[in-house]
Structure formats: C-alpha cells, structure tokens
C-alpha positions in Angstrom: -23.9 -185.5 74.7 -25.2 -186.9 78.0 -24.3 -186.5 81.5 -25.4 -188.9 84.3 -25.0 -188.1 88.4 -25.5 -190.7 90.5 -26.7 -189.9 94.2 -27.8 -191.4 97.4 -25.3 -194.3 98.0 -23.1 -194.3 101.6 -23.1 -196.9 104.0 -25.5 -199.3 105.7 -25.5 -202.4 108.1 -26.8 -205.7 105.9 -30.1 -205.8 105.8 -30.6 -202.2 105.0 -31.9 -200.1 102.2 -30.7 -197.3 99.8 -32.5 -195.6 97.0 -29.9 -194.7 94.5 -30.9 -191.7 92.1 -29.5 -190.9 88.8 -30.5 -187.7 86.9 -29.3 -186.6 83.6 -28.5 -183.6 81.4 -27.4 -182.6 77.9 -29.7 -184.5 75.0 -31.9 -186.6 76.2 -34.7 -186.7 74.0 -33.5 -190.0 72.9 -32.3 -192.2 75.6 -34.7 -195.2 75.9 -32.3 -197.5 78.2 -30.7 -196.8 81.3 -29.2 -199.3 83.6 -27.2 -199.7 86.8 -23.9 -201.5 86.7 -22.2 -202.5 90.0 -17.8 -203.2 90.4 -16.8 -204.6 93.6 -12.8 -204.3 93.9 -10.9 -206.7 91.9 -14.4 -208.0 90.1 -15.7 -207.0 86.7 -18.2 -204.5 85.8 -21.7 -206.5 86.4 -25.0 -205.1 84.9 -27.5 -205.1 88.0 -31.0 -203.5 86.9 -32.1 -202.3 83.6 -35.0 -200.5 82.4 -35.9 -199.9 78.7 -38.4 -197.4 78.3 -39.5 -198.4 74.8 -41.2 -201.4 76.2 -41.6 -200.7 80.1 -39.6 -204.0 80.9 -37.0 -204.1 83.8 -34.3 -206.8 83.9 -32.5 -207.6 86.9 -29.2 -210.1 87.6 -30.8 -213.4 89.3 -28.0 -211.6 92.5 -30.7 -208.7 93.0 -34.1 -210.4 91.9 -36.7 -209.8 94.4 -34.7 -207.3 96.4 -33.8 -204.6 94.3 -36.4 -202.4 92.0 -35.5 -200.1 89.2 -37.5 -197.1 87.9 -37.5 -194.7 85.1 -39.2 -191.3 85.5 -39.2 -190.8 82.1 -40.0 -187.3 81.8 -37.4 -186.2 83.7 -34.8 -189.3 82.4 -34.4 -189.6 86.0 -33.2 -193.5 86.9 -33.8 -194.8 90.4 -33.0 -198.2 92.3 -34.5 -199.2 95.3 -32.3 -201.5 96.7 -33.2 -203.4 100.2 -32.3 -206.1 102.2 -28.7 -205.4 101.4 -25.6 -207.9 101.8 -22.1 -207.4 102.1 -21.9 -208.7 98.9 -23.6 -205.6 97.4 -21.3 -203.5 97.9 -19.1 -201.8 95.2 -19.1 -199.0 92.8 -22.2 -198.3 91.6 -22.6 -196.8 88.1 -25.7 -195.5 86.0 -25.5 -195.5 81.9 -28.0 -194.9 79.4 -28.4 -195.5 76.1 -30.2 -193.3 72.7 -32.4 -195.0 70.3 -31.8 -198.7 71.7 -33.2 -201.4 69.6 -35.0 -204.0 71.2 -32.7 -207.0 73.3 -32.4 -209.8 75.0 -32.5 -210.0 79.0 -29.0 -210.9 78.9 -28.2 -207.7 76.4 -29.9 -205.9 78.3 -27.4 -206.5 81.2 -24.0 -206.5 79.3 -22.3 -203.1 79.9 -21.5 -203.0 76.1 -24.8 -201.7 75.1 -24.5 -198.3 76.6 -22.1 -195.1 76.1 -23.3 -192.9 78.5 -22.0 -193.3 81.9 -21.8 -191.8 85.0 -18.8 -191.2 87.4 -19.9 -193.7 89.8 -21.1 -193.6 93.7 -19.5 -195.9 96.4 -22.3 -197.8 98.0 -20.6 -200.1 101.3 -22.7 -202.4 103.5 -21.2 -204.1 106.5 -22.1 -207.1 108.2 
C-alpha cells in the first residue's frame, strides 16, 4: 500500500507562487506515475500536471501550461509542482496520486483521474485577487 502527503499549499495574492510537495511511503518500488489533480467547490476533479517516470514526459491541462512545472524526484518518489503566476481561478483542493507499473498513455490519459489508486488526503491551496 501507498501513502501520499501533500505539503506546502496556503494562501497567496494572484500573481504569486507555491511549491506544492508530495512525499510518499509504504511500497513504492513500483509507482511510475504520479500526478496532481485540482477540485475547486462545486467543480469536478481536474487532472493538472502529470509526470510518468518511465518515459520522463510531463503533461499539463492547457489551464496551467507555461505556469506551472512538475517534478519527480524519483529516488525518493517525492512529487513536486511549481506553480507561479497564480489566478484566482487556481484555487481549490489540491490532490497528489500515483500510480504502480503504468503502461504507457495518452496525454489526455495521462490527465483523467481514473488512472491512479493512490491518493492523498488533499491540501487547500486559495489565491485572492
């Protein structure tokens, strides 16, 4: 089993940053995906930032292209996102999941909440115009 702890969201003033962490525990030797999904009140669960180890490749929702970064350090299965030039519309719930022994996808698999079992409890990240 896997455990996931998300750390470092809070509040911010749009156009400000956050680093979002997410470390993990239990067996994971095999996890090769691991993603950040975001739920604003009311809204669906949207897959943000991906990052499948297997292949090095990142995929992002066109929302955070060019403004947020994901990163895997994969010896530790630590999962980070680097999120700047925030907008109110960022903000939400915001929820790391990995995934074992992932077969390769598409960009838009890569995204869908579906693919993963592991998840996290979730961090509130809140950014004010």
């Amino acid at each position: 089993q896997v455990q996931l702890v998300e750390s470092g969201g809070g509040s911010v003033q749009a156009g400000g940053s956050l680093r979002l962490s997410c470390a993990t525990s239990g067996n994971t030797r095999d996890i090769n995906l691991m993603g950040w999904f975001r739920q604003a009140p009311g809204k669906e669960r949207e897959g943000i930032a991906t990052f499948y180890a297997t292949t090095g490749k990142s995929y992002y929702a066109d929302s955070v292209k060019g403004r947020f970064t994901v990163s895997l350090d994969n010896s530790q299965k630590t999962l980070f996102l680097q999120m700047n030039s925030l907008e109110p519309a960022d903000s939400g719930m915001y929820y790391c999941a990995a995934e074992e022994r992932a077969p390769p996808m598409t960009a838009r698999q890569a995204l869908s909440a579906n693919l993963f079992r592991n998840w996290g409890q979730g961090i509130q990240v809140t950014v004010s115009s």
